[in-house]
PLY file of the C-alpha trace (Angstrom):
ply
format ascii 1.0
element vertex 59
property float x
property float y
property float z
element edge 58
property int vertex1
property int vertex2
end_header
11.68 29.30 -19.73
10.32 25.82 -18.90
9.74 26.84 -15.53
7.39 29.31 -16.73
5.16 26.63 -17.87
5.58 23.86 -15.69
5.87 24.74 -12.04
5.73 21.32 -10.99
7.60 18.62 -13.45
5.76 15.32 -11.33
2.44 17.00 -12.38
3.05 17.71 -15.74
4.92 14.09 -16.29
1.73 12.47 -14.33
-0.74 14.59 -16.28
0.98 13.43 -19.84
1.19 9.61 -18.50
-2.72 9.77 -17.97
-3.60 11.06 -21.19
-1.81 8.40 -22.81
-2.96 5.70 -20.91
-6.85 6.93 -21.75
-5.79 7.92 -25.21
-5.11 3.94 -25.22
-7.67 2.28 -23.80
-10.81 4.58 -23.71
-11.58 3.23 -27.05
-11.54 -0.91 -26.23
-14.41 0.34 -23.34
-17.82 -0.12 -24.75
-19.36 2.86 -23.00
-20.52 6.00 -24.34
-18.62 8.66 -24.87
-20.05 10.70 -22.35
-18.25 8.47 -19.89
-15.13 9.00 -21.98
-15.01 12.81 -20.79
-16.32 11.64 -17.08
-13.30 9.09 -16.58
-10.84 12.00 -18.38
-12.31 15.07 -15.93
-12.10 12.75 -12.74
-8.58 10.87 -13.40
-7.48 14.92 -13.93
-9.29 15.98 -11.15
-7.95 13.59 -8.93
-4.01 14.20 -9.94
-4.72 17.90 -9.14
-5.95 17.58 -5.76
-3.16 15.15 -4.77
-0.85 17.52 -6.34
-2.25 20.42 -4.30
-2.37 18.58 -0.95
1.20 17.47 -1.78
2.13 20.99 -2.28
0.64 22.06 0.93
1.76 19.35 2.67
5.11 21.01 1.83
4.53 24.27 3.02
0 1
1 2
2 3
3 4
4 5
5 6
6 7
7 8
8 9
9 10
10 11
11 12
12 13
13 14
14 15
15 16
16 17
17 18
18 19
19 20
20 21
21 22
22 23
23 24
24 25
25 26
26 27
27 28
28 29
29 30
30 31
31 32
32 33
33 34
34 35
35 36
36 37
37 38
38 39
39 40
40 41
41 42
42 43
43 44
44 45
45 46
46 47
47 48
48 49
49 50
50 51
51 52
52 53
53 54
54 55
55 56
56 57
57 58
């Protein structure tokens, strides 16, 4: 059933690690909270497209 879910446990695990990390220190940064969502998409962004070229990389 997990497998369902999570195809790929380094992405998930990676994906969970970032979100903590910003949920942590996104508010010490005095920026706007626009930025908040910018850092957020593009930290996301960026483990997805590794991921992908991993993935093909495989293949």
């Amino acid at each position: 059933m997990f497998g369902l879910f999570v195809d790929d446990g380094s992405l998930a695990i990676t994906v969970l690690v970032r979100l903590a990390l910003l949920w942590l220190l996104l508010p010490q940064l005095s920026v706007s909270l626009v930025w908040h969502g910018v850092i957020l998409f593009a930290g996301l962004l960026a483990i997805l497209l590794e991921s992908a070229l991993h993935r093909a990389r495989q293949r």
